[in-house]
C-alpha positions in Angstrom: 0.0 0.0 0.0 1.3 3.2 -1.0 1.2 6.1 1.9 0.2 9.1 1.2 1.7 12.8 3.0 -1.1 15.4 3.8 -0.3 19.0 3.6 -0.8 20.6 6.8 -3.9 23.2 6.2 -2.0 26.5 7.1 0.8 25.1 5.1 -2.0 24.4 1.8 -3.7 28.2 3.1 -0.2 29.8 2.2 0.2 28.1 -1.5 -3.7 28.6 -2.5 -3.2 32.4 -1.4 -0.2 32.8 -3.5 -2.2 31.1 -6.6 -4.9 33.8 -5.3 -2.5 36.5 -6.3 -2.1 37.3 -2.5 1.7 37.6 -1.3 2.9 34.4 0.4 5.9 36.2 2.9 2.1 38.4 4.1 0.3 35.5 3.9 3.1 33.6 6.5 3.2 36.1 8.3 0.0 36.5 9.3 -1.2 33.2 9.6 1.7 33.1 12.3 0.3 35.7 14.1 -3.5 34.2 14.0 -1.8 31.1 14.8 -0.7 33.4 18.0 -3.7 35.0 19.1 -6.0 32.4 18.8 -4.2 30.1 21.0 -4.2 32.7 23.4 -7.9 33.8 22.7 -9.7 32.1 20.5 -11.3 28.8 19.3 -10.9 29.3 15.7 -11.0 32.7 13.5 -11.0 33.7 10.1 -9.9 37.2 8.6 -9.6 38.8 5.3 -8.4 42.1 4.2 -9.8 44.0 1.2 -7.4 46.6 0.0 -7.5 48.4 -3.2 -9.9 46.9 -4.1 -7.8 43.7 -4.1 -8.5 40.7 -1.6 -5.1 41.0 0.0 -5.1 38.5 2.8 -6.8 35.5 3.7 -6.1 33.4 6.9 -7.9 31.4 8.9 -6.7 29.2 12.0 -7.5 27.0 14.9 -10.8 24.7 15.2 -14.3 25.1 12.9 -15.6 22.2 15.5 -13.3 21.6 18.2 -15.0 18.3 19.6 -15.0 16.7 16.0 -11.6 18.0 15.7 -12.7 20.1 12.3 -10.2 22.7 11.4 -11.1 25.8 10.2 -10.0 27.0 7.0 -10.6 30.3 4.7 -13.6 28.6 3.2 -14.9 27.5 6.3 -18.5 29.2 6.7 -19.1 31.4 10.0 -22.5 33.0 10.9 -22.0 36.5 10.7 -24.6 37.2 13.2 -25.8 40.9 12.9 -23.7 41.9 10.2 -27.0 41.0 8.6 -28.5 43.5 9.1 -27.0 45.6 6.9 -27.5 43.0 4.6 -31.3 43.4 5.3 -31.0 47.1 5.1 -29.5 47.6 2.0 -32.1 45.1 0.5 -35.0 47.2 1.9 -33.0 50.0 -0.1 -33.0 48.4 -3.3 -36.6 48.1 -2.7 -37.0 51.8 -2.3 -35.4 52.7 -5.2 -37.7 50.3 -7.0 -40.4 52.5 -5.8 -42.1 49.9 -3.4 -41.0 51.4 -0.3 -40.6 54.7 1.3 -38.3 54.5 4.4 -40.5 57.3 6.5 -43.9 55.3 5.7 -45.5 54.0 8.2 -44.9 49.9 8.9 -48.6 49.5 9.5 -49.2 51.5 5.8 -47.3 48.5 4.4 -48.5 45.6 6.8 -52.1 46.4 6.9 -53.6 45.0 9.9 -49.9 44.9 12.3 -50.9 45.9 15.8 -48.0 46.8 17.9 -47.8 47.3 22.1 -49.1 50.7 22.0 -51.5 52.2 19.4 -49.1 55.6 18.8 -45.9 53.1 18.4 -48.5 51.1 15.6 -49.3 54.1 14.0 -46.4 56.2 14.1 -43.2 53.6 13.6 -41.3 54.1 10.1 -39.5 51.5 8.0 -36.7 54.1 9.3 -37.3 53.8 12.9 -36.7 49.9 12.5 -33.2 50.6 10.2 -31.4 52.6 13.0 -32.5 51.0 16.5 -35.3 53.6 17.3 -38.3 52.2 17.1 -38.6 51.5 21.3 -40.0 47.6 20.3 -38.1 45.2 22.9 -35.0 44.4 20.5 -35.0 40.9 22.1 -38.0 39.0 21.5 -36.7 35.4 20.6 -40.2 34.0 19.6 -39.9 31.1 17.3 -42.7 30.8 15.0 -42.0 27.5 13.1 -39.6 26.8 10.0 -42.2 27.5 7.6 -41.9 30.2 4.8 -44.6 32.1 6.6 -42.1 32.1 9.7 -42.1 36.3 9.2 -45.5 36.8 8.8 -46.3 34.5 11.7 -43.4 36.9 13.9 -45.2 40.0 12.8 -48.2 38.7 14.3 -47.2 38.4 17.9 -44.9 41.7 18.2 -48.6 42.7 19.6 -47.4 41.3 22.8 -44.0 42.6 22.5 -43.1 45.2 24.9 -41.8 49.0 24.0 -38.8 49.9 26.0 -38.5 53.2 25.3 -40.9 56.0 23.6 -40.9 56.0 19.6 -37.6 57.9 18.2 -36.4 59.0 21.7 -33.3 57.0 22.2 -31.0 54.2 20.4 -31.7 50.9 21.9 -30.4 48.0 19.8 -33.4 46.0 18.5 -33.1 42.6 16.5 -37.0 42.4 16.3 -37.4 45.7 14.4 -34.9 43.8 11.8 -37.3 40.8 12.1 -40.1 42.9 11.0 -38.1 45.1 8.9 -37.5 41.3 7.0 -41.4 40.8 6.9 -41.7 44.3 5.6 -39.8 43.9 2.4 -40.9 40.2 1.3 -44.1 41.7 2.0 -44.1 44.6 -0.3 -41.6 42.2 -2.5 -43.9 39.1 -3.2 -40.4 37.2 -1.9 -40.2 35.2 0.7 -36.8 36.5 2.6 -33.9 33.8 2.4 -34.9 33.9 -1.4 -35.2 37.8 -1.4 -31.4 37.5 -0.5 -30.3 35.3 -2.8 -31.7 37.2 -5.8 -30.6 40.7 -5.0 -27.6 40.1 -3.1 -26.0 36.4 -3.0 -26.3 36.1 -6.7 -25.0 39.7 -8.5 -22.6 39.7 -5.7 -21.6 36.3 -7.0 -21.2 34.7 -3.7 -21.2 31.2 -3.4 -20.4 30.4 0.5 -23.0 32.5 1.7 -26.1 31.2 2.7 -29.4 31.9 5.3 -30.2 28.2 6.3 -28.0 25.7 8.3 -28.7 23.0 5.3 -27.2 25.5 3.4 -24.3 26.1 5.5 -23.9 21.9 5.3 -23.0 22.1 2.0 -19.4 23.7 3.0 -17.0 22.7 5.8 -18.8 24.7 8.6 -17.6 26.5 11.8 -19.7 25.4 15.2 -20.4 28.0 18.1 -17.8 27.2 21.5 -19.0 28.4 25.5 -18.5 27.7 28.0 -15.5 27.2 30.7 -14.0 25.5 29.6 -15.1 26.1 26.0 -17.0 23.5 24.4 -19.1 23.3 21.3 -22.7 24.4 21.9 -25.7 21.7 21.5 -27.2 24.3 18.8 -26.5 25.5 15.5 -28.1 28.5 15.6 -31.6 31.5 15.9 -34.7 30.2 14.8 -35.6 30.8 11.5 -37.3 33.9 12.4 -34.1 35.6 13.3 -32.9 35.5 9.6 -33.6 38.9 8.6 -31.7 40.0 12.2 -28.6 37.6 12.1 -28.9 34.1 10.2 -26.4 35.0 7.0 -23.7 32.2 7.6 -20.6 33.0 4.7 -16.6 33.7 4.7 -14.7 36.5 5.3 -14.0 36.6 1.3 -17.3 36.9 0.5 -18.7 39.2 3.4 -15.2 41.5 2.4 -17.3 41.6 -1.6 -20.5 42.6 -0.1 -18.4 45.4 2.1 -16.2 46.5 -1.5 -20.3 46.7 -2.9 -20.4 49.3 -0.3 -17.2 51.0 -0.8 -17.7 50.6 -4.8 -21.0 52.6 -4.3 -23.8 50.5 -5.3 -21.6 48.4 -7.9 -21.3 43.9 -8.2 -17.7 42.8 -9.2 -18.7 42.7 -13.1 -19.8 46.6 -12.9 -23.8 45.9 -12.6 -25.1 48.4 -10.7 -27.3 46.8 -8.1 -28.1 50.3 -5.8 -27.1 53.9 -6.5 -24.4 55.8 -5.2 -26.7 57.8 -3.4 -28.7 55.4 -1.6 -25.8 53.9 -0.6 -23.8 56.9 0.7 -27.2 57.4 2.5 -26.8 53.8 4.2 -23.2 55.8 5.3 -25.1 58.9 7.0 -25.4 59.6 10.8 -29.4 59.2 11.7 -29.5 58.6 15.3 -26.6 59.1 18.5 -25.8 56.0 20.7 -25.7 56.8 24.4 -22.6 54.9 24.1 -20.2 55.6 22.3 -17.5 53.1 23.4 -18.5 50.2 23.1 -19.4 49.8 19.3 -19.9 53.1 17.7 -21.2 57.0 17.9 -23.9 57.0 15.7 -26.6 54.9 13.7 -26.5 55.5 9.9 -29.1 53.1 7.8 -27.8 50.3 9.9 -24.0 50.6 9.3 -22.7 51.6 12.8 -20.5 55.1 12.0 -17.5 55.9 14.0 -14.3 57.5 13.8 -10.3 56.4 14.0 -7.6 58.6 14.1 -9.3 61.3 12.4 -11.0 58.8 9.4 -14.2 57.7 9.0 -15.6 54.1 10.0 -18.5 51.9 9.3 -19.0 49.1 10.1 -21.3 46.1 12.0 -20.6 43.3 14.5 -22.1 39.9 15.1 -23.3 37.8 17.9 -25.0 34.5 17.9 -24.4 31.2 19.9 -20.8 30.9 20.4 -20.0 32.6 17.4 -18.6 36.4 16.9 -18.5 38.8 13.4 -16.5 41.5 12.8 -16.7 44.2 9.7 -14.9 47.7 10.0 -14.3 49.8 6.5 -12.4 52.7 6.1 -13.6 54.5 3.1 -10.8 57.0 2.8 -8.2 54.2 3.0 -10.7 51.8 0.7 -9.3 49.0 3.2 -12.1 46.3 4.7 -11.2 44.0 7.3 -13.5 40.7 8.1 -12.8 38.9 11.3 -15.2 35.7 12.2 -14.6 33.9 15.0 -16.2 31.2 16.9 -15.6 30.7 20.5 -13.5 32.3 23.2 -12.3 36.1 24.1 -13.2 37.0 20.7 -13.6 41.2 21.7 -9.8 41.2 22.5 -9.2 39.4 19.4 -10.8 42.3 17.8 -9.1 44.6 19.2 -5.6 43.3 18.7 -6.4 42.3 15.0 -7.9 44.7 14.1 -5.5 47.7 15.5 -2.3 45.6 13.8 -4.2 45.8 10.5 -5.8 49.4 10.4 -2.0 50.5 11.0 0.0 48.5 8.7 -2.6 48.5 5.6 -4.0 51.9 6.0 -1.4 53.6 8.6 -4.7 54.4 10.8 -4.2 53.9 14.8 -7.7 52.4 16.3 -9.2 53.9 18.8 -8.2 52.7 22.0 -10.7 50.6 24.3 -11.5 52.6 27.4 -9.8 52.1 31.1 -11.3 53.1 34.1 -10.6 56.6 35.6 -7.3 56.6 37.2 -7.6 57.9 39.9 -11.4 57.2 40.5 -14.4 59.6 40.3 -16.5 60.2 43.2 -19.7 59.5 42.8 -22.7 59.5 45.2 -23.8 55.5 44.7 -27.5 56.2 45.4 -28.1 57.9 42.6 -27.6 54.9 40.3 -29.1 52.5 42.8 -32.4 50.3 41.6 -33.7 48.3 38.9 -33.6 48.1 35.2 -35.5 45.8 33.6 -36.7 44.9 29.6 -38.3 42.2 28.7 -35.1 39.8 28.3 -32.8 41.2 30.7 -32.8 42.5 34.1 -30.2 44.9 35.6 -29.8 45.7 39.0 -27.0 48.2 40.3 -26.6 47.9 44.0 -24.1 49.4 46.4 -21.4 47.5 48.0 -18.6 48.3 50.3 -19.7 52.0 48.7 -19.2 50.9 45.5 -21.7 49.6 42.6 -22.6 46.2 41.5 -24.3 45.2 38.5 -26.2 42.6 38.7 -27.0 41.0 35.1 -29.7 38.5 34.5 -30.8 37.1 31.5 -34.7 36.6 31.3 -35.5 35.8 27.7 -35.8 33.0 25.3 -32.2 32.2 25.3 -31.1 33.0 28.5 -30.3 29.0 29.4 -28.1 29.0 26.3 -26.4 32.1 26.7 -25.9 33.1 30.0 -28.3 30.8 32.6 -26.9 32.5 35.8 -26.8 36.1 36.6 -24.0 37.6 36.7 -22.5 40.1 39.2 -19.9 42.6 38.0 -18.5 45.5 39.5 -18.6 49.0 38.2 -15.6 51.0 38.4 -15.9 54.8 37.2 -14.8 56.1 33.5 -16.7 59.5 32.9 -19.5 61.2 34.8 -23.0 59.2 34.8 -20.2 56.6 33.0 -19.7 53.5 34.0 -16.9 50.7 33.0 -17.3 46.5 33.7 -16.2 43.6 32.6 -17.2 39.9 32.3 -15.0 37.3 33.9 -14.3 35.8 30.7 -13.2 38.7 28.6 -10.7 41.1 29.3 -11.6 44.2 27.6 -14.2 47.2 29.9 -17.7 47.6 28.5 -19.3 51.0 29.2 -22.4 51.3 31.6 -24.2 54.7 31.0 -26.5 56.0 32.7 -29.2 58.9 31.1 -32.4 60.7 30.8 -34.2 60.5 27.5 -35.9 63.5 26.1 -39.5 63.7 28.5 -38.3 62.1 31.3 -37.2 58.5 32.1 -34.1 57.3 33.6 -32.0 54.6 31.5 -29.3 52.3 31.3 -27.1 51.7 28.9 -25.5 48.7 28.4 -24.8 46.2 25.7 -25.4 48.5 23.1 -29.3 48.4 24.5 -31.7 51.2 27.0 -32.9 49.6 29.4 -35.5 52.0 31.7 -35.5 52.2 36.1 -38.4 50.6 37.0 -37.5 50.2 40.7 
C-alpha cells in the first residue's frame, strides 16, 4: 500500500493564497500571528483584508468544530450574526429605489392590519425607525414561529405582545426584532419570501457562493460550530430560529462578506460593474441618523444600519455579530478603501478584535484604532444612590446595588435564550470612567464595556449597556 503525505492546512492556506495573487511572505506572516492569538484567545478565527480593491489576505486558523476535531480554513462558513442587518437594510434599499418602499412610511401602511404594544408606536413607527435601533419595540423577542416560509408573517403577528422599552424615536436601543419585522416588511411589499429575497438581490450579482441563510445550506461547505462555556465546548445548537434571519442568520466567509463590504465601498456596484443600488442610496446607508448613548463600546452613531465611527481622524463603518458561540467582525475605512473581516467562533473574541484589528488598520491603512476605554485613574467620586435600583426589559434584568460603597451590577438574562447564553446572573462591578459613566467587565473577557446612565428627552431614567436602553423601574 502506498502512503500518502497530507499538507498541513495552514501550510496548503499559504500556496492557495499565492495562486490567489495574494503575497505568500504576508500570507506567512500573518497566519503566524493568527496562529498566535488564537491560542491565546480564541477557538478558531477567520480574517480577510480588502485593499484596493484587491482581496489581499486571507487566513484562517484553529478549530471550525473543536470536539470533532474540524479545522477551520478560509472557506470554512461562520454565521456573521448581525452583520445581517446591513445585509437586510440595503435590501430594503433596493426596494425603495424600486419604488415599493418609502423609508419614512408607516410599517402598518405597508403591513395592513400589524398591531404593535401601544396604538401611537402602531401608527407612528417608520421603515426608518426599524433601520437605525429607534423604534422603542423590545429588540430581544426570541419568539420562534416555526420553519415554515410564513415564519415572518407569523413573527409580525405576535410583536402585539412585544413590549416598548423606550418611547418612539427618543433613544438608540439595539433591536433585533425591528430587523425581524423590517425582514417581513420587504418580502411583503416584494412578493419574496426573505432567504430567497437575499439570494436574488444580493447572493447572486454579488456572486457569492459560501454565503447562505439556512443551516442545510451552511452543510454544503465545511462549517464553523459555536464554542461556550469554561471550559469552551461546542454548543448543543447551530443557531436563531428561522425567524431571526432577517436580524442575524447570514452564515458566509470573510472573502465573501469582504465583496458585499467592497459593494459598499464601490457605491452600489457587483464585481462585473452591474449596478445593483445607487451611489446615493448607498452613501445614504453611510449617514449619521440617530446618537448611541454609548459611544465606546461599538460606535457613535446609527447611519441606515451601518454603525459610524471615527479612528484617528477617518471615517468608520461598520457592524458586528453575535449569535451562539459565534462572533463577526466588519470595520471599513472608506478613505483608505481597506475592509477588514474577522469571524470567529468561540473564546475572548472582543480582544481578538481589538488586537487584530489595531495591527491591520496600522499597517494597511497607517490608521491607529481607537483605544478601548480604562477606568478613571484615579477614580471619580460619585454619590452610589443615585444609580441605585432596577432596570428591567423584557429579556434582561439589571440591577445596580451598592457595595462596600461601591456599585454592582447585577446581570440576568430573562428571555428566550437566556439557558443557552448566560443561565446564571452575573455580578460585576462598576468601576468609574466618565460622569454618569460606568466601566465592567465579564469574567471571561478582558476588555471594559461602558455602563451609562441617562435621561431620555421627556423624562425617564436609562441604562445603557450592551449597546441596549434599558428604563429604572424600581
Amino acid at each position: 500500500m502506498t502512503e500518502t503525505t497530507e499538507t498541513p492546512a495552514a501550510e496548503q492556506d499559504i500556496r492557495d493564497a499565492a495562486d490567489d495573487g495574494q503575497d505568500p511572505a504576508l500570507t506567512a506572516r500573518w497566519q503566524a500571528r493568527l496562529d498566535e492569538l488564537v491560542a491565546e484567545h480564541g477557538v478558531g478565527a477567520s480574517l480577510g483584508v480588502l485593499h484596493h480593491g484587491r482581496l489581499v489576505l486571507e487566513v484562517a486558523s484553529g478549530w471550525a468544530h473543536k470536539g470533532a476535531k474540524i479545522e477551520a480554513t478560509p472557506q470554512t462558513v461562520f454565521q456573521v450574526g448581525s452583520i445581517t442587518k446591513v445585509w437586510t437594510a440595503t435590501v430594503a434599499q433596493m426596494l425603495a429605489e424600486d419604488g415599493l418602499l418609502n423609508l419614512d412610511q408607516p410599517v402598518a401602511e405597508v403591513l395592513p392590519g400589524l398591531k404593535l404594544i401601544d396604538e401611537d408606536l402602531t401608527r407612528n413607527v417608520t421603515v426608518r425607525h426599524l433601520m437605525t435601533h429607534s423604534s422603542g419595540i423590545d429588540g430581544d423577542a426570541f419568539i420562534d414561529t416555526g420553519r415554515g416560509d410564513d415564519n415572518l408573517e407569523k413573527y409580525a403577528a405576535v410583536l402585539a405582545d412585544v413590549a416598548l422599552n423606550h418611547p418612539l424615536g427618543v433613544t438608540m436601543s439595539y433591536s433585533n426584532s425591528a430587523f425581524i419585522l423590517l425582514g417581513r416588511v420587504i418580502e411583503h411589499v416584494s412578493g419574496i419570501q426573505w432567504d430567497e429575497l437575499m439570494r436574488q438581490r444580493l447572493f447572486r450579482p454579488l456572486g457569492l457562493t459560501h454565503t447562505g441563510t439556512l443551516p442545510e445550506e451552511a452543510l454544503l461547505h465545511r462549517a464553523a460550530l459555536g464554542h461556550l462555556g469554561n471550559p469552551l465546548a461546542p454548543v448543543p445548537e447551530w443557531g436563531l430560529m428561522r425567524n431571526a434571519g432577517p436580524a442575524g442568520l447570514i452564515h458566509s466567509t470573510p472573502r465573501e462578506v469582504l465583496t458585499f463590504a467592497r459593494f459598499h465601498l464601490d457605491g452600489g456596484l457587483a464585481p462585473d460593474g452591474t449596478r445593483l443600488l445607487s451611489e446615493q442610496a448607498t452613501s445614504a446607508m453611510q449617514t449619521p441618523q440617530v446618537e448611541v448613548p454609548d459611544k465606546w463600546l461599538l460606535a457613535a452613531q446609527v447611519g441606515l444600519s451601518w454603525f459610524l465611527d471615527e479612528w484617528d481622524g477617518e471615517r468608520v463603518y461598520g457592524h458586528d455579530g453575535n449569535t451562539i458561540g459565534q462572533s463577526a467582525f466588519l470595520r471599513v475605512l472608506p478613505d483608505q478603501e481597506l475592509a477588514v473581516c474577522l469571524l470567529t467562533n468561540g473564546g475572548d473574541t472582543l480582544h481578538l478584535y481589538h488586537v487584530v484589528f489595531q495591527e491591520i488598520a496600522r499597517e494597511f491603512g497607517g490608521v491607529k484604532m481607537r483605544q478601548q476605554v480604562d477606568p478613571a485613574d484615579p477614580p471619580l467620586e460619585f454619590v452610589p444612590a443615585d444609580y441605585v435600583g432596577v432596570y428591567e426589559r423584557a429579556s434582561e434584568r439589571l440591577e445596580v446595588v451598592e457595595r462596600d460603597g461601591g456599585l454592582v451590577l447585577i446581570h440576568t438574562m430573562t428571555g428566550e435564550l437566556a439557558h443557552l447564553v448566560q443561565p446564571e446572573p452575573l455580578e460585576l462591578p462598576l468601576r468609574t470612567f466618565l460622569p454618569k459613566v460606568f466601566l465592567t467587565r465579564r469574567p471571561d473577557l478582558d476588555a471594559w464595556m461602558p455602563v451609562v446612565f441617562y435621561e431620555i428627552p421627556g423624562g425617564g431614567e436609562y441604562l445603557h449597556f450592551g449597546a441596549r436602553a434599558t428604563p429604572k423601574v424600581a
